[in-house]
C-alpha positions, 0 to 999 in steps of 0.5 A: 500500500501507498504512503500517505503524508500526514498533517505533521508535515512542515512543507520542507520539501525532503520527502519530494526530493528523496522520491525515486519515482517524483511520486510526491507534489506540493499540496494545500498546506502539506506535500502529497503523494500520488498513490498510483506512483508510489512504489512503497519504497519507504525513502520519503519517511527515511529524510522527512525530519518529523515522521510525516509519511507513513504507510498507508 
């Protein structure tokens, strides 16, 4: 299953950078990741410096 970004998130843009699959975009107030690019791969909650991905 897919990676979610929770409401934790800060908008420092880590997690985007880190995707291998540019799976992640800028939201409305929070970074998203589009769950059909999503390979699971776990590199987004790896950098993100306060747990805001997490396994959906």
């Amino acid at each position: 299953m897919a990676y979610v970004i929770n409401d934790e998130c800060i908008m420092c843009g880590a997690c985007a950078d880190a995707c291998p699959c540019e799976a992640i975009s800028e939201g409305d107030g929070k970074y998203v990741i589009n769950a059909d690019a999503c390979a699971d791969c776990g590199s987004c909650a790896d950098v993100c410096p306060v747990g805001a991905p997490q396994e959906g």
